[in-house]
C-alpha positions in Angstrom: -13.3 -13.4 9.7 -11.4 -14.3 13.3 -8.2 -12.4 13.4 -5.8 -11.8 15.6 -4.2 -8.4 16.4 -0.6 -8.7 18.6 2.7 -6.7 19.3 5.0 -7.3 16.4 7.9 -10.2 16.9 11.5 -10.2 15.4 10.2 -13.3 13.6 7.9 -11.7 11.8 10.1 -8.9 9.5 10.6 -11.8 6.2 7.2 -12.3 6.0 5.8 -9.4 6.7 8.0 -7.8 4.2 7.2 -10.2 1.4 3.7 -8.5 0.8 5.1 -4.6 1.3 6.7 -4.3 -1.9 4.1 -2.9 -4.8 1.7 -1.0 -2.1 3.1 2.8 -4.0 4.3 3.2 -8.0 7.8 3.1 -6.3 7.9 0.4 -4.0 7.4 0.9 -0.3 9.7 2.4 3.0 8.7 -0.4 5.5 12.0 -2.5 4.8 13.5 0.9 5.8 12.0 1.4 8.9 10.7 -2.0 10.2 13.7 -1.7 12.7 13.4 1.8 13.8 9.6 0.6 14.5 10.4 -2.5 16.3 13.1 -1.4 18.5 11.6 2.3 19.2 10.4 3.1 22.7 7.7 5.7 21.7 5.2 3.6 20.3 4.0 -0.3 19.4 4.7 -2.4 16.1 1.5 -4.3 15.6 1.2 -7.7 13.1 -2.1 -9.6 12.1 -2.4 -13.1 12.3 -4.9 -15.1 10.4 -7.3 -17.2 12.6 -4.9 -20.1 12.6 -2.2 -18.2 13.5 -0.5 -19.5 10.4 0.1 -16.5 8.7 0.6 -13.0 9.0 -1.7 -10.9 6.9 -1.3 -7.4 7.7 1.1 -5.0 9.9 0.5 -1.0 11.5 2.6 1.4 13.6 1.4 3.8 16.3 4.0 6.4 17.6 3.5 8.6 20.5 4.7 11.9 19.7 6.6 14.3 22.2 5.1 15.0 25.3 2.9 12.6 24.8 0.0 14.9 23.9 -0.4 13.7 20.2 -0.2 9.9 18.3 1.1 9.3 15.2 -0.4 6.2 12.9 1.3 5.0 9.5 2.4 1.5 8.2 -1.1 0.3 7.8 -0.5 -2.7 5.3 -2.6 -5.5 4.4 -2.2 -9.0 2.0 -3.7 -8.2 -1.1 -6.2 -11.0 -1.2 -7.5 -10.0 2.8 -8.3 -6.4 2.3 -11.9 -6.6 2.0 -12.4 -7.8 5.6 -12.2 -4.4 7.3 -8.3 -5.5 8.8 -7.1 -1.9 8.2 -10.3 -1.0 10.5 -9.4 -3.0 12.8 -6.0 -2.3 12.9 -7.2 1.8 12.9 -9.2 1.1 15.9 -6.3 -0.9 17.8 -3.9 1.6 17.1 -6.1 4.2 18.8 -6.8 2.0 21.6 -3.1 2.1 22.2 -3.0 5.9 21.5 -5.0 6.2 24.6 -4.2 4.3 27.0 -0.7 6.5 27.2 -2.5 9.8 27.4 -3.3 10.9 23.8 -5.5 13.5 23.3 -5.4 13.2 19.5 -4.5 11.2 16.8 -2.7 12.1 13.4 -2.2 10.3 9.7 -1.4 11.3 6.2 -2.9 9.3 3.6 -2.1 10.3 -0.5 -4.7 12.2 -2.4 -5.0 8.8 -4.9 -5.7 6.4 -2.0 -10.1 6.8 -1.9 -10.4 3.4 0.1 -7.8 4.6 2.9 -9.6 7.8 2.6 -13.0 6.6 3.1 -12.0 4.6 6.4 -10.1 7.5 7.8 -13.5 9.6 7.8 -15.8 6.3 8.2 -13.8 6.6 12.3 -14.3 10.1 12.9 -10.9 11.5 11.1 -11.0 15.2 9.3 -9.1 16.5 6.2 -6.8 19.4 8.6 -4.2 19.9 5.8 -2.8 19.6 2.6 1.0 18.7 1.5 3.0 18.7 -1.6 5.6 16.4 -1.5 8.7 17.0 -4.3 12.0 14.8 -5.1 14.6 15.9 -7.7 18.2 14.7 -7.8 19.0 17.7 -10.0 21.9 20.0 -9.0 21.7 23.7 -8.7 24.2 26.2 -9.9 25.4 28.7 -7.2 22.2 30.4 -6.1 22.1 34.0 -5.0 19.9 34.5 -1.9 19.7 37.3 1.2 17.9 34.0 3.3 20.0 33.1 6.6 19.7 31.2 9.5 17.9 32.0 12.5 19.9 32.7 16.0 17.5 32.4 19.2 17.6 36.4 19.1 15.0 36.2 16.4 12.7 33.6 18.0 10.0 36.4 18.9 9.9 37.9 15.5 9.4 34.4 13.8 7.2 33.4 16.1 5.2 36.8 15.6 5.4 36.3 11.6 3.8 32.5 11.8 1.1 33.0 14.4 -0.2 36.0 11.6 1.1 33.3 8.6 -2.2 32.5 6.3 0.6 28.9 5.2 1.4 28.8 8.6 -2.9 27.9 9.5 -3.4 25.9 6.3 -0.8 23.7 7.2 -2.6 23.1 10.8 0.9 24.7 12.3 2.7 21.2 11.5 6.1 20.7 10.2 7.5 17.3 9.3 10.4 15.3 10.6 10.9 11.4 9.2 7.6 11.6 7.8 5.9 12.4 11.2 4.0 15.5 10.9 4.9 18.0 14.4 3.1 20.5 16.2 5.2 23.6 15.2 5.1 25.5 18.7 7.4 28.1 19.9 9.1 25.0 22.3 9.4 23.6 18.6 10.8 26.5 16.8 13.2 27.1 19.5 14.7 23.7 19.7 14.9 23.9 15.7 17.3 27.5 15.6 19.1 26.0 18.1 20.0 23.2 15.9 20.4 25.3 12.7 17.7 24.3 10.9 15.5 27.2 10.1 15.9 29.9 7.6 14.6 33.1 7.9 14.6 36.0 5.0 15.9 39.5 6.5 12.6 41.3 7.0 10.6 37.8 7.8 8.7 37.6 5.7 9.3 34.2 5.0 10.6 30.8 6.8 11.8 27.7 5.8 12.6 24.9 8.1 15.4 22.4 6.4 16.5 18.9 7.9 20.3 18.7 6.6 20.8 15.2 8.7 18.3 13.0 6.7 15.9 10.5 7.9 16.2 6.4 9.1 18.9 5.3 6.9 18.5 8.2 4.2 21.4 10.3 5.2 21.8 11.0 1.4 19.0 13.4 1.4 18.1 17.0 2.2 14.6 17.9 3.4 12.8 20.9 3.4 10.1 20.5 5.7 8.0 23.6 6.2 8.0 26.1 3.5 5.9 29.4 3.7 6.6 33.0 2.3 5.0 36.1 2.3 6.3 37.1 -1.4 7.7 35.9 -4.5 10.7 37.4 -3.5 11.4 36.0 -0.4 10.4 32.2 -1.7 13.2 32.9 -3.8 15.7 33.5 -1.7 14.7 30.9 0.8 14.1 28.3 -2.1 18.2 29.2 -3.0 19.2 29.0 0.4 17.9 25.3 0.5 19.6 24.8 -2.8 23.2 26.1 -1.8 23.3 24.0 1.1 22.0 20.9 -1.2 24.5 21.3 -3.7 27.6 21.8 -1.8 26.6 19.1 0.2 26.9 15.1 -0.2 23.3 14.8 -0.9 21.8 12.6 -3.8 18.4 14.1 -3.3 16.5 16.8 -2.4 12.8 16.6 -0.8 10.4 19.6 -0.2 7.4 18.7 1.9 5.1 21.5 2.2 1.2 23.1 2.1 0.2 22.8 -0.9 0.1 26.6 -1.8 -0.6 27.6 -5.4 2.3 30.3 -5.2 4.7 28.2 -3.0 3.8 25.3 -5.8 3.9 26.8 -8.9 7.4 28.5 -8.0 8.3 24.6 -7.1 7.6 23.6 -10.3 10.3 26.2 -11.9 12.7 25.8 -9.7 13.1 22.4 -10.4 13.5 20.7 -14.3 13.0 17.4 -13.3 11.0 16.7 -9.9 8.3 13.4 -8.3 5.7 14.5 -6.7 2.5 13.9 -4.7 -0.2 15.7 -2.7 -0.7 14.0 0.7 -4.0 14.4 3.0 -3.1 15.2 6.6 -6.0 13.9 9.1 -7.0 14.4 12.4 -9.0 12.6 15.3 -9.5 14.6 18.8 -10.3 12.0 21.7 -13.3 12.7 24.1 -11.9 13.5 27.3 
């Protein structure tokens, strides 16, 4: 099958949208961020066209990532009745393309535990299985929680930093933390910029961390995110766990997310904390480029 492969057009977003509706048990997020993708800087917006140019039948997104070190792919969608032609491949392999020509020297995606197919091509181009994430929603609200967690100043940079570089969670989550659904290198230029914008928690003897993004993500101010999550002891989980919840409770928040490794202690305490929670288990993957 002839296809073409271009750079996304403002004309495109009705139709486009029309067929990413049903693609999770919820819905989908690309009506949410279709604008972010299309007017953003850092990356390219790309749209299939059937081989009259008739129709669009499929859409991706690669992002470069800071420093331009790292790409980011997501958004691959495909009509329903094309997706045994190997379009998402192709899509995969022009996204990568782009990737780099701007300098990348690897490539990231997470794809959902359930999703074999998008699995399957993943590996099929040279992707590995780096990590595994838990992701949890609840719109419950919390009672006052006690907790000795607080934030971070830039004094205790070296003492974090010391904690996660000997962190077993901190290796299993392939040193990544999350911001709008992009998974980060969590480097000590990282964790600096993130105390200085109040974002990470520490426990008094770290011996636990917890990075929370209070600002939301594309138009989802409503929400507060934990976005790495790792503890040496029950204890500490606690407190950081009720540090999150404080600040999500007094808050104007409708929801709170935890994205995190999925760690059987950091999980099943999840899982108590909360009465009423969504969740899933995403795959995070991982292509290094020949240089």
């Amino acid at each position: 099958m002839t296809i073409k492969i271009r750079r996304a057009k403002s004309s495109d977003k009705e139709e486009i949208l029309s067929f990413c509706t049903n693609t999770f048990s919820w819905g989908d997020y690309i009506d949410q961020v279709w604008d972010y993708w299309f007017s953003g800087k850092n990356g390219r917006l790309f749209v299939v066209e059937d081989d009259k140019g008739r129709r669009r039948i499929g859409m991706s997104h690669v992002a470069m990532c800071p420093r331009g070190r790292s790409a980011w792919l997501e958004g691959v969608r495909v009509r329903p009745e094309y997706r045994r032609f190997n379009i998402a491949t192709e899509l995969l392999n022009e996204m990568l393309a782009y990737a780099g020509r701007h300098g990348a020297r690897q490539a990231s995606a997470i794809v959902s535990s359930e999703n074999v197919p998008s699995q399957r091509m993943m590996e099929k181009n040279g992707f590995a299985v780096v990590s595994r994430w838990v992701y949890y929603s609840t719109d419950q609200k919390f009672g006052r929680q006690k907790t000795k967690a607080r934030l971070a100043t830039s004094a205790d940079i070296d003492r974090i930093w010391t904690y996660l570089q000997k962190s077993r969670i901190y290796r299993l989550s392939a040193g990544t933390y999350v911001r709008a659904w992009h998974w980060y290198p969590l480097d000590k230029k990282a964790l600096r910029g993130l105390i200085r914008k109040k974002s990470v928690v520490m426990t008094g003897e770290i011996d636990g961390v917890v990075i929370i993004n209070a600002k939301g993500y594309w138009k989802r101010t409503d929400v507060l995110q934990i976005v790495y999550l790792d503890s040496a002891s029950k204890k500490s989980l606690q407190d950081l766990l009720a540090f999150a919840a404080n600040m999500y409770s007094k808050g104007r928040y409708e929801r709170m997310h935890v994205v995190c490794y999925d760690s059987k202690s950091i999980t099943s305490m999840l899982k108590s904390f909360k009465k009423e929670e969504d969740s899933e288990l995403f795959l995070l993957y991982n292509k290094k480029f020949k240089q």
